[in-house]
Each structure stands twice: as C-alpha cells, then as structure tokens.
N, C-alpha and C positions, 0 to 999 in steps of 0.2 A: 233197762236193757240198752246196750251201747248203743248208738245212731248205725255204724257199722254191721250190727249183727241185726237190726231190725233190717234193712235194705238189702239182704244176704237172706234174710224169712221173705223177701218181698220178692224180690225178683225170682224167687224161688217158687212160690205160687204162681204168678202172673207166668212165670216159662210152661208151668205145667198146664195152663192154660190155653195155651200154643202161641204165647205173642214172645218175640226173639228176645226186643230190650237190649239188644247192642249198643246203639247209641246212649241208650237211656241210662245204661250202667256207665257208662263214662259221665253221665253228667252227675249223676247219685253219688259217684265214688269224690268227685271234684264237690262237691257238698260234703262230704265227711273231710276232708281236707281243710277245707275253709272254716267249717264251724268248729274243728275238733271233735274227735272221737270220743265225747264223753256219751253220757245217758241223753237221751234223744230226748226226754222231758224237760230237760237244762234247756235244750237251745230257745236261747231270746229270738223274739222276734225283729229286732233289732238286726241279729245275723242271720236272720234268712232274707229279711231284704236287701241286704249287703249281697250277699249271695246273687237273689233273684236281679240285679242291677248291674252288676258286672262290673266290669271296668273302663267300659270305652262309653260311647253312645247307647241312651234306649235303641231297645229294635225287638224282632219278633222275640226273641232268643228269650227275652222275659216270659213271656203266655209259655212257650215249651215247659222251661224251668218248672214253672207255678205248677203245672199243667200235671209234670214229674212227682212234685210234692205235693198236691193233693192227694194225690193216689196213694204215695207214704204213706200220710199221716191218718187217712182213713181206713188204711190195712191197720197201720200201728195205733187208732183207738176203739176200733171193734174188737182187737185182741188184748186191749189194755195197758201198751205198750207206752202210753201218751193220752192222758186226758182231755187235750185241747189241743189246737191245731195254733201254731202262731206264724200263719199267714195271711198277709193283707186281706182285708174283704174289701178293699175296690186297686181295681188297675189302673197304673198311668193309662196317659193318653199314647200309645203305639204307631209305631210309622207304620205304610202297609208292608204285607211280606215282600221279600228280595224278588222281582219281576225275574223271572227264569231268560235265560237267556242265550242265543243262538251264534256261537263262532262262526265267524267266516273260512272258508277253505283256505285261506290265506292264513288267517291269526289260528287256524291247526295249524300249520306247518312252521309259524315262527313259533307254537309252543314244543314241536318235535325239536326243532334245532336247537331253541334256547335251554333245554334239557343238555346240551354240551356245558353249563357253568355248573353242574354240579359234580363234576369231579376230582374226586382228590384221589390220591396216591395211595392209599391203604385200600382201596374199594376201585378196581378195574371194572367192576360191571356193574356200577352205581349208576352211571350215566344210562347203558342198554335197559335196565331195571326200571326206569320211569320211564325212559321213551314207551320202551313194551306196556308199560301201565297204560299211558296216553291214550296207544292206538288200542287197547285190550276193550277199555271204558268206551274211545268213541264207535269202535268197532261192532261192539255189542248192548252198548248203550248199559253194561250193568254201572249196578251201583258203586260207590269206592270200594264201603266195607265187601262188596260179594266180587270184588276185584282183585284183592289184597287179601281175600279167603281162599283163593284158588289153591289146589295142592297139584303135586304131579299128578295124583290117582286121575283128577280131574279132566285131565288134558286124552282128548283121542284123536291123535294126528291123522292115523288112517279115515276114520269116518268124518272127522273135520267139526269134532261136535268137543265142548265144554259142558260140564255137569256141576251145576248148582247149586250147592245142597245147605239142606238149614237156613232159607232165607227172612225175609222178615216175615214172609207168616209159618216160617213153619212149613217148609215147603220146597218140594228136588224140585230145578226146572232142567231140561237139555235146549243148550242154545248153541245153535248153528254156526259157524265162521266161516266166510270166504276164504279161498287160497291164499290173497297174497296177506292175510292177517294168519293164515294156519302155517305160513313161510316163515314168518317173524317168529314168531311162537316158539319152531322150530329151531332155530338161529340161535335165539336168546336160552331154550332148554341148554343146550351144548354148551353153551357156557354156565350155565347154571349146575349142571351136572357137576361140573370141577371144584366144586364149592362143597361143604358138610352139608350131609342129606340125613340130618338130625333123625328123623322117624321113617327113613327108607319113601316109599310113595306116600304117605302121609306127611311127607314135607309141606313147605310154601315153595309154590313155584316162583313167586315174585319174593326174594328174598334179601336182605343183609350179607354182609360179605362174609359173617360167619353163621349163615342157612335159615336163621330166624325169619318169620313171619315180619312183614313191614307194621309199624305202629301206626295207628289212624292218625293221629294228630302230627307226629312226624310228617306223612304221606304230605298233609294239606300246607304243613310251611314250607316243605320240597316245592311246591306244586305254585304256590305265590311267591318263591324266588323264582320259579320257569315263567309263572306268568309277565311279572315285574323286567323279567329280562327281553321277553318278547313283546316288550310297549305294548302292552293289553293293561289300559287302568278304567276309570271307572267311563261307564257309555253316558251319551249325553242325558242329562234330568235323571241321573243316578247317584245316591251315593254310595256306593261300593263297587270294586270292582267284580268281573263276572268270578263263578268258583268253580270248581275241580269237579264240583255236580253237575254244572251245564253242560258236561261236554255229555249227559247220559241226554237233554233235552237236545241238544244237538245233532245226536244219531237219533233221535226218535225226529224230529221234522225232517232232516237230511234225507231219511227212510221214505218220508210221505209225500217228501218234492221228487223222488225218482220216482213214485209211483204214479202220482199224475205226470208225471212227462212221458211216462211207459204205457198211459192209456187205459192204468187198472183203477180196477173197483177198489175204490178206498173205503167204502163203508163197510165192504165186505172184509175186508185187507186190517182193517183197524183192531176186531178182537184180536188177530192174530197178532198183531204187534202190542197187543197188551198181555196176550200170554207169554211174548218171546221177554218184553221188560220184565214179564214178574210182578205185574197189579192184580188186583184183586178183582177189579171191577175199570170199566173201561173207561170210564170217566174222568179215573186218576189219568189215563193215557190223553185222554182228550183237551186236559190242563195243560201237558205238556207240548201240545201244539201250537206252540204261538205263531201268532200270524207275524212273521219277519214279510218283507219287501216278496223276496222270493216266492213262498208258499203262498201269500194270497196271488202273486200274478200266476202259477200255475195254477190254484183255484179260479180265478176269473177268466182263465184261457178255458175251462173244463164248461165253468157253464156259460159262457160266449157259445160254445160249440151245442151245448145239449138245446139253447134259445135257438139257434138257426136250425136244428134237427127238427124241434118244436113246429116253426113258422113253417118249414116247407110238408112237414106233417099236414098241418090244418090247409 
C-alpha cells in the first residue's frame, strides 16, 4: 500500500477519534514528498531520518516528527500495511523547546506597520489582510490555523462575537471581540466583499486576492518578512527569533497583566481564559503565562498588598 494512501487510512481513523491533525497532515503529506510515494514498506530508514532531521539545525521539530510517525507506522503494522517500523530507537540529544515569547506593545505596532512591505500591485488588500490577521491573533489570542479558518458565516458584527469551529479538539468555541477589533473587522469585510466570495458565507474571510482561504505556510513566510522588517530578531540567549504563535501567548499574559492591575481574581478569571484560548485543560493556559518583567511586578504588587492586609489582620 502507497505511503500516501496509508496516512489517508490514518488520519482518517485518528479524525474519527475526535483529534483535528491539521498541522500533523501537513507534516505526513511533506514525508510522502520527501521519501516518494511508493509502498510504505520500501522506505529505508536511511530516508526517514533524512526526513526526521531536516534541513537546518536540530531542534524540537525532530520529537514532533518521530512523534507523527510512530503513530504511522503502528496504525500501518497492526493493519499489516508494514512489518517493521524503520525509525531510530534512540534520539539525538534536543535543544529545549522554543521559550514562548512576550511582544512588547511597541514591537505590535512595528509588526502592524511593517505589514506595509508586503504589497504588490496585483493584490490591493494584501497588505489590510495581514495587518487584520495580526490584530485578529493578538486580539483574541487564537491560533494561526483557527485564524486563517475564519469564514464570513463566522463573523457577528452585531453581537461582536466570532465562532470557532472544528478546533483542535474537535470543538465550536464563541469568542468575544472588543469594539475597536469588531471596527477593523468591519473595515477589512468591505473590502473583502469586492473580491470572489467563492462559497457565498462559507468563504474565507481572510483571503487571497482571488477569495481563496490563506495557506499556513505561506501565512508564516508573510509573517518573518513583517517580522524581519520590524527589527524583531532573535531575544538575548535565543536562538530563533520570536513566531507568528507568540502573538497568541502575548494576548494571553497582556490579558492577565490588565487583570491584576484592574484588581481581579485571577485564579478565578484563569478557567475562563482557558475556555476563551480553546485548552482543554488549564494548565496548557498556565504554560502560557510567562513571567515577563511586567506580569511578575504586577504579581508582586498583588501580594505586597494581600502581606500588609495580612499584618494588619493579625
């Protein structure tokens, strides 16, 4: 059986399972690419380490990978698909993951403006199309992929609410937007109207100039020429610079330093901003609160105040 049509049986199981595999099918499909499309029992293991190693530097991206085809190849030899798995049994040594990372209010707004170098002359609303991406992601803290998923159906300007649907588990959320993000919104539909509305309200609302849904990996080279243009490279004792995904860890602490400065219950306040991101479980939310400069001096402002409430308690 091709490698193509077993990962086609596979992700086809695992969907009906209730897990999405978005990401996972772009990296399955770039594995049939690489090793060719032949019978899945052909591939050396030679090319799947080739594979599993990429092209630049080790880094996590390898454990994903492995992580992807293990799964393969134990769907594909319980069904007989592949008698043997020809993946390493031991791992390089891994740098640790990419430290999640917190933009400044400042480097938003040189990524809004540096969004001015992507436009050319065939595509007028190239340029509104990312900016709107920008503030859509730091606005609402979604994902790329549930960013670039957005359709018109989606969009309720009267109640000021977005609808989520089919996320990575499997799952509708409704998430809320302020006015001057449901103003934008607004702005950028109008011109997006003027453009081919391919499937009527099951269009993309963030679109190509001829009404097509944006490509993930397109999105993310867009997204490191806005950065590259806005002198944002790598932060000190990094090697990479920050990505297109910290701007969702960005609205999630930006979220929890206006909440201590506004005097609320954050422990109470936190599920809620793990059902507003779309986690499963709070703890995924809790990762994403790094402690930047900011967040812990309003943490340390919170319990200075609760230690003197304490002292004149007793």
């Amino acid at each position: 059986m091709k490698t193509s049509q077993v990962i086609d049986a596979y992700l086809a199981a695992r969907r009906a399972q209730g897990v999405r595999f978005s990401s996972a099918t772009r990296v399955l499909n770039s594995f049939v690419r690489q090793t060719g499309d032949t019978e899945l029992e052909q591939v050396k293991p030679g090319a799947v380490a080739d594979f599993l190693k990429g092209t630049g530097e080790l880094s996590t991206t390898w454990r994903n990978k492995y992580c992807l085809l293990s799964g393969l190849y134990r769907f594909a030899i319980a069904r007989g698909y592949a008698s043997a798995s020809p993946l390493p049994e031991r791992s390089p040594k891994l740098p640790p993951p990419h430290p999640p990372y917190v933009y400044s209010t400042d480097e938003l707004q040189h990524l809004l403006d540096a969004t001015a170098t992507l436009k050319v002359n065939n595509s007028p609303i190239r340029v509104q199309t990312y900016r709107t991406l920008l503030l859509i992601m730091y606005g609402t803290g979604l994902r790329v992929s549930e960013a670039i998923g957005l359709q018109l159906r989606d969009v309720d300007l009267n109640e000021r609410l977005l609808s989520i649907r089919d996320t990575k588990f499997y799952k509708t959320r409704i998430v809320p937007i302020g006015p001057r993000l449901a103003d934008t919104i607004k702005d950028y539909m109008e011109h997006r109207c003027t453009l081919p509305m391919l499937e009527g309200q099951d269009a993309a609302l963030l679109c190509s100039r001829t009404g097509h849904h944006l490509w993930y990996q397109d999105v993310i080279t867009q997204f490191q020429r806005v950065r590259t243009s806005a002198g944002i490279g790598c932060p000190p004792g990094a090697s990479r610079p920050p990505r297109m995904h910290d701007l969702r860890h960005t609205a999630a602490v930006h979220r929890v330093v206006a909440w201590y400065r506004d005097g609320r219950d954050i422990q109470k306040l936190l599920p809620q901003l793990a059902t507003y991101l779309g986690h499963s479980e709070i703890k995924s939310t809790q990762r994403y609160l790094s402690m930047t400069p900011e967040l812990l001096q309003e943490a340390s402002k919170r319990f200075a105040t609760y230690a003197v409430q304490g002292g004149d308690h007793a």
